[in-house]
Each structure stands twice: as C-alpha cells, then as structure tokens.
C-alpha positions in Angstrom: 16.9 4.3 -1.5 14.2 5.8 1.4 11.1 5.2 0.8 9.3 8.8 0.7 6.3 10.4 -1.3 8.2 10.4 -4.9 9.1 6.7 -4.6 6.6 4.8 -1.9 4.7 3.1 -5.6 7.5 1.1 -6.4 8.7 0.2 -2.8 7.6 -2.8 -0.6 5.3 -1.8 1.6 6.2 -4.7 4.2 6.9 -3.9 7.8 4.9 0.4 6.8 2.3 1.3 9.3 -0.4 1.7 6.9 -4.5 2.3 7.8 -7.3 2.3 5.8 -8.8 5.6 4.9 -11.6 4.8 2.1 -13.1 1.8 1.2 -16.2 0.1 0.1 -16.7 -1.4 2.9 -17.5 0.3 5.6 -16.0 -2.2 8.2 -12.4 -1.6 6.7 -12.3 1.9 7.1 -10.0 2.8 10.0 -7.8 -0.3 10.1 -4.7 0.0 11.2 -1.7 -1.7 11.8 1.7 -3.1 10.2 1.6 -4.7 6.5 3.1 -8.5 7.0 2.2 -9.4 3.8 1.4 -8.2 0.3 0.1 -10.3 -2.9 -1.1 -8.5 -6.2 -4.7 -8.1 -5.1 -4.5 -7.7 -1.1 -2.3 -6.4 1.6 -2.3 -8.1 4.9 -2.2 -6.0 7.9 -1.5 -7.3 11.6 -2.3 -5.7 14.7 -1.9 -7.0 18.1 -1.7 -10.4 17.1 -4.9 -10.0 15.0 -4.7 -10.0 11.2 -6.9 -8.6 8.4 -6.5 -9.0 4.8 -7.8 -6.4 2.8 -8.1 -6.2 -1.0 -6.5 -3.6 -2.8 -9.0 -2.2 -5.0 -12.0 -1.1 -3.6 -9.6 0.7 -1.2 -7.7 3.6 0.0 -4.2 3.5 2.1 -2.8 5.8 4.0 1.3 4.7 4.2 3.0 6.2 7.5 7.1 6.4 5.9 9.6 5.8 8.3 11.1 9.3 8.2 7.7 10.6 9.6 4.5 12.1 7.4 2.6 9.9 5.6 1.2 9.3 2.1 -2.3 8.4 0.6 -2.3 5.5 -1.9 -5.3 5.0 -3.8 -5.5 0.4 -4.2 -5.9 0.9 -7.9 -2.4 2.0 -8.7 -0.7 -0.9 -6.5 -2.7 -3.7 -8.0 0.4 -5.6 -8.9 2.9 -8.3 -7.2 5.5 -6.2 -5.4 8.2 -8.0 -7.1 6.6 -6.5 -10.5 5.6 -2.8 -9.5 8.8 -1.4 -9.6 9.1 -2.8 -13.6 5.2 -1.8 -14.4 5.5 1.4 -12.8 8.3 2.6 -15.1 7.5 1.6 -17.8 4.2 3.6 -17.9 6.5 6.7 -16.3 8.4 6.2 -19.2 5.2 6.0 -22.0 3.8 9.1 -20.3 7.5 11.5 -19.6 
C-alpha cells in the first residue's frame, strides 16, 4: 500500500523526509532531514551526517510522501511503537466508525 494522506498514521515513517513545523522548543522548529529511526516517544532524523532526536509530543511534523505533497502530523497521534500503530490506530477507527 502507498503511503499517502488517508494512511501515513499507520505507515513507518522510516527513510520520509520529514521537518519540524511546531514545537515547544524553539530550537527544533525547522529541522529537516530523513527519519532513520523511530521509537514510541521520538523520531530520529539525520541530515548530512548530523542526527537529532526529537520527541514526539511536544511536536509537530510535516511528512514529505514519496509521490510528492506532504502531510502535517501533530506528535500526539503517533505516540506509539511503529510496530503497534497500525493495531492502536484501528481499533479506535473502529470504536469511533
């Protein structure tokens, strides 16, 4: 399946551009650079060699998809393991629908 705006919440995000957009922190916003690593509480973004990891909540991604456009993600709603998203995010899809 391609990741697009519908689905990027229960995708990986490993290997996405992805930047930084708001944040509690001042110093994070504008990061940019390639996610090589996700846990359930940060995402770990590298950029010319350089990497930052950068907790999830107190945050707001922006996800550039491979097909072109991008997609705001607000750190909140991925605050899980990546391996468990795609299983939490359902089940409250299917509580709500």
């Amino acid at each position: 399946m391609m990741i697009d705006r519908n689905n990027i919440l229960i995708h990986e995000f490993m290997g996405l551009e992805v930047e930084v957009t708001k944040s509690t922190c001042r110093n994070l916003i504008g990061k940019r650079g390639r996610v090589v690593d996700e846990t359930k509480n940060t995402i770990e973004i590298e950029r010319n060699g350089e990497t930052k990891i950068v907790p999830k909540r107190s945050n707001t991604f922006r996800f550039y998809l491979p097909s072109g456009g991008s997609v705001d993600v607000e750190g909140r709603l991925i605050e899980h393991r990546p391996e468990d998203r795609p299983k939490r995010l359902m089940r409250h899809v299917r509580k709500v629908g």
